[in-house]
C-alpha positions as MATLAB code, in Angstrom:
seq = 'XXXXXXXXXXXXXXXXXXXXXXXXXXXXXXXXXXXXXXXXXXXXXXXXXXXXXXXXXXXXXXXXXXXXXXXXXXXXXXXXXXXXXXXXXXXXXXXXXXXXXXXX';
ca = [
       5.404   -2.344   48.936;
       3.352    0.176   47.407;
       5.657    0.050   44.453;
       5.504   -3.732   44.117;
       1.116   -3.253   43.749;
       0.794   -1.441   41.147;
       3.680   -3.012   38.470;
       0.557   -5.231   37.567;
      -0.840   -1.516   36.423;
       2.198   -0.195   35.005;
       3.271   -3.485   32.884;
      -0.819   -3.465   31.637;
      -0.044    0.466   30.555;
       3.165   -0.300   28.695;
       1.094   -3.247   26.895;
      -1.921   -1.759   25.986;
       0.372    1.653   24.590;
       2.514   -0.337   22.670;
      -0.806   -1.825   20.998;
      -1.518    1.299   19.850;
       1.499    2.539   18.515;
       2.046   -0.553   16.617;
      -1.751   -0.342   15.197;
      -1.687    2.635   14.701;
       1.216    2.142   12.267;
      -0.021   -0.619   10.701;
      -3.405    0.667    9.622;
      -2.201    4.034    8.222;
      -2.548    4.256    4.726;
       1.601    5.475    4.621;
       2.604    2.251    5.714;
       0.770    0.496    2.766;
       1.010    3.154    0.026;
       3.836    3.374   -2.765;
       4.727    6.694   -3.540;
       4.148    8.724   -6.937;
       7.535    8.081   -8.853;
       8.368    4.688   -7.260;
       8.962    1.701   -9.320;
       7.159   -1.604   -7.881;
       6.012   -5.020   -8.612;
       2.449   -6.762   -9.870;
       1.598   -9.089   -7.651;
      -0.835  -10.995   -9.722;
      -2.631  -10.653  -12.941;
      -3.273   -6.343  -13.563;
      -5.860   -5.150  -15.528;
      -4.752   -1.352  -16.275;
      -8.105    0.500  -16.577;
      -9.077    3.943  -18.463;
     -10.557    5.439  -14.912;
      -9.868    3.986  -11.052;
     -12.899    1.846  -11.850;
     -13.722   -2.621  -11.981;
     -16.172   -1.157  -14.136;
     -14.165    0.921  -16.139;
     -12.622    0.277  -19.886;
      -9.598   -2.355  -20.012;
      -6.703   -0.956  -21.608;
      -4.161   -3.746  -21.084;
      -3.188   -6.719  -18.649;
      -0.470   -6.806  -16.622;
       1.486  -10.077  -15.129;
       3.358  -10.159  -11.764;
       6.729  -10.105  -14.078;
       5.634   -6.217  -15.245;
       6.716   -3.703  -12.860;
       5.021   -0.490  -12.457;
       5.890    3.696  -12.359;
       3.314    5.174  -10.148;
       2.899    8.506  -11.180;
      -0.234    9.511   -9.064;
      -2.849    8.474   -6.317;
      -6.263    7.955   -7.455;
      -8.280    7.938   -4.443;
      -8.142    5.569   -1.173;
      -8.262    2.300   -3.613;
      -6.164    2.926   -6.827;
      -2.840    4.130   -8.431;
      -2.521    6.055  -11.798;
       0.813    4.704  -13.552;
       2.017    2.920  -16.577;
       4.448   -0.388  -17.034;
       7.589    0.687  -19.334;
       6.296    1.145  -22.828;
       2.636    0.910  -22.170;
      -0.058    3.215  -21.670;
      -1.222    5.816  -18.886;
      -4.102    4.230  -17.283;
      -5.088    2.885  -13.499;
      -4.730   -0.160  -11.477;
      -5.986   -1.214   -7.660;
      -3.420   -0.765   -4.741;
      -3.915   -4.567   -3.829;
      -2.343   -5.340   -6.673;
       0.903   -3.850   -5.583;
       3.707   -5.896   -4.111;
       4.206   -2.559   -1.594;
       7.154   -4.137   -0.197;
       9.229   -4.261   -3.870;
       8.957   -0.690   -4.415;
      11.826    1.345   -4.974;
      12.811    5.376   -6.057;
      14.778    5.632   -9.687;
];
């Protein structure tokens, strides 16, 4: 009997640790980071900047039929990379199609 009381405990245990795990993977920046070297997708119009700035210079724009080398983080917010044939220069993460990426 005493067994039978305290599943309600147990099942609310295994629910509430399972929350966390899966958060936990979902909010670390791994999950939603490419890694320097990968090849990946725009996902929408890219300007490439001079420095990880919205302020910053415009070098060139990018369309979601470019893909990307990232060669570097730059900070929590932005890649450093280039599209083939086209200048060094830095673009927001959000404008990565994470899932597309791929090692060459």
């Amino acid at each position: 009997m005493r067994i039978i009381n305290k599943l309600p405990a147990i099942r609310l245990l295994i629910a509430a640790a399972s929350i966390a795990v899966l958060a936990a993977f979902a909010f670390s920046p791994a999950a939603l980071a490419a890694n320097p070297g990968e090849v990946c997708e725009i996902n929408r119009i890219t300007i490439v900047r001079v420095a990880p700035s919205y302020s910053a210079g415009e070098m060139y724009t990018l369309y979601p039929i470019y893909k990307v080398r990232i060669d570097h983080y730059a900070g929590a917010e932005w890649y450093e990379g280039h599209a083939e044939g086209l200048g060094e220069g830095y673009f927001p993460r959000v404008n990565i199609n994470q899932s597309s990426c791929y090692s060459t």
